[in-house]
Structures are given as structure tokens and as C-alpha cells.
C-alpha positions as CSV (number, residue, x, y, z in Angstrom):
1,X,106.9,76.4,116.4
2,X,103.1,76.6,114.6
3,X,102.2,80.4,113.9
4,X,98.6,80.8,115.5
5,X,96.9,82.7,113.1
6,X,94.1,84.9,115.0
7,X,91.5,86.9,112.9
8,X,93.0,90.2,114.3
9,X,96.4,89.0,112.5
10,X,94.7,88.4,109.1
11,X,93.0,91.6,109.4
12,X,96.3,93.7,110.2
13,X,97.9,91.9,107.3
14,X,95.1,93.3,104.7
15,X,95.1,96.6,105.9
16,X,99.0,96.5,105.4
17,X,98.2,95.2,102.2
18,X,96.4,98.0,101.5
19,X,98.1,100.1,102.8
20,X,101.1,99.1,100.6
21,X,99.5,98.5,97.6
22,X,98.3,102.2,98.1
23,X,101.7,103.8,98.4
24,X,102.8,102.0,95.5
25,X,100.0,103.7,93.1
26,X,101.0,107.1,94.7
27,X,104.3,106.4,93.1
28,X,103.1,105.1,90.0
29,X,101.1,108.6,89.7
30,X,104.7,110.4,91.1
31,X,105.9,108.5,87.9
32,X,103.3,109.0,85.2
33,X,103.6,112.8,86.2
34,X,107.4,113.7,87.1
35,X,108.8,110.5,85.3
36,X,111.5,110.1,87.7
37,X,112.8,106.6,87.6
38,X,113.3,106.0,91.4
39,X,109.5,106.9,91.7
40,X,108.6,103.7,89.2
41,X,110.9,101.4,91.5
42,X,109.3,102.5,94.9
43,X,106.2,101.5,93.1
44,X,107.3,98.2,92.4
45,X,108.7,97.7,95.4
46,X,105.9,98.9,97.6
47,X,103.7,96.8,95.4
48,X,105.9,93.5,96.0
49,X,106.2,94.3,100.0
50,X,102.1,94.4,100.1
51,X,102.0,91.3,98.2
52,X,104.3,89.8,101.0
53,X,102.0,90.8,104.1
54,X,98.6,89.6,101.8
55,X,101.2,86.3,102.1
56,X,101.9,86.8,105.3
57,X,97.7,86.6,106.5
58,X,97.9,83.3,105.2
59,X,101.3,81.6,106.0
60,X,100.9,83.3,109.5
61,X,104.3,84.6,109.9
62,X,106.6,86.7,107.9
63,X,109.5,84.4,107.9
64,X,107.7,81.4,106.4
65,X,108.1,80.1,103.8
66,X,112.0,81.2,103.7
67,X,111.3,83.2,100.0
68,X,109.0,85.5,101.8
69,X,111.6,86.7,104.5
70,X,113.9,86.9,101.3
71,X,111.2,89.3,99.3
72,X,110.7,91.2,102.3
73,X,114.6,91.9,102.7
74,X,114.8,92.6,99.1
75,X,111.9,95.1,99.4
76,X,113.3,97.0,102.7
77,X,117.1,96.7,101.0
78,X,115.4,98.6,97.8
79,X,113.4,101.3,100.1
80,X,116.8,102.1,102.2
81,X,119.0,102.7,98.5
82,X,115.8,105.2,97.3
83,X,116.1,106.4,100.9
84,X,119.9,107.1,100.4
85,X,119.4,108.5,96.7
86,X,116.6,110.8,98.0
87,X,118.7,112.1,100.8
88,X,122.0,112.5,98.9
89,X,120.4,114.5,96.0
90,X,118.3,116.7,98.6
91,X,121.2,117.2,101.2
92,X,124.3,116.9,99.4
93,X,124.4,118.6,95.7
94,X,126.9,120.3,94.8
């Protein structure tokens, strides 16, 4: 199956893009300010995840080539452990 790629898909994919990439420089100011390690890994991997949808505009679909669905999973598997970290040391200190 051919991905069509519409203008309206490209576009989405930028604003993700930015969208991402601005998230990820939030963290990187979390980090320059708090220096809290988990902060400097969000970044990264906020960064990385709007790298994949600028990708994405072009391949037309987030599953090709196969080492863009694998930096996506990588991405959403790092934001679910920083998820689990936050909530654990938030909720559940002792």
C-alpha cells in the first residue's frame, strides 16, 4: 500500500515538529535551571520524536521506513519510564 501524501499531512507533520522540538527546549531550560537528569532525557527524547514526524512529512507514514516506527517506540517507551519515575517520586515517597 503507497502512503498518499496530501499537503494537509505535511503540514500536520511540521507543526508536530514544532511542537516537539519545542517541548524538548522547555526541558533543556528545566535542566539548565533545576539540573535534574530526567529533565535532560525528556529533552532528548522529545527532540528525537520531532525529528521522526519532520521524517514522517516526507516518508508519508509513520511506519516506514521500519527504523522510524523503531525511533518512535523507543521515544514513547522512554516518555512512559519518565512518566513512571515522575509519578513514583510525586505519589509514592516514603
Amino acid at each position: 500500500m503507497i502512503a498518499v501524501i496530501t499537503r494537509e499531512f505535511i503540514v500536520s507533520n511540521y507543526i508536530e515538529c514544532g511542537l516537539w522540538s519545542a517541548i524538548a527546549i522547555g526541558f533543556v531550560f528545566a535542566w539548565l535551571r533545576y539540573r535534574i537528569v530526567d529533565a535532560a532525557v525528556a529533552a532528548v527524547a522529545f527532540a528525537f520524536f520531532g525529528l521522526s514526524d519532520f521524517i514522517e512529512a516526507h516518508t508519508g507514514a509513520w511506519w516506514q521506513p521500519w527504523w522510524l516506527l523503531v525511533l518512535k517506540g523507543l521515544c514513547i517507551a522512554v516518555f512512559l519510564v519518565l512518566l513512571i519515575r515522575y509519578f513514583k517520586a510525586r505519589y509514592f515517597r516514603r
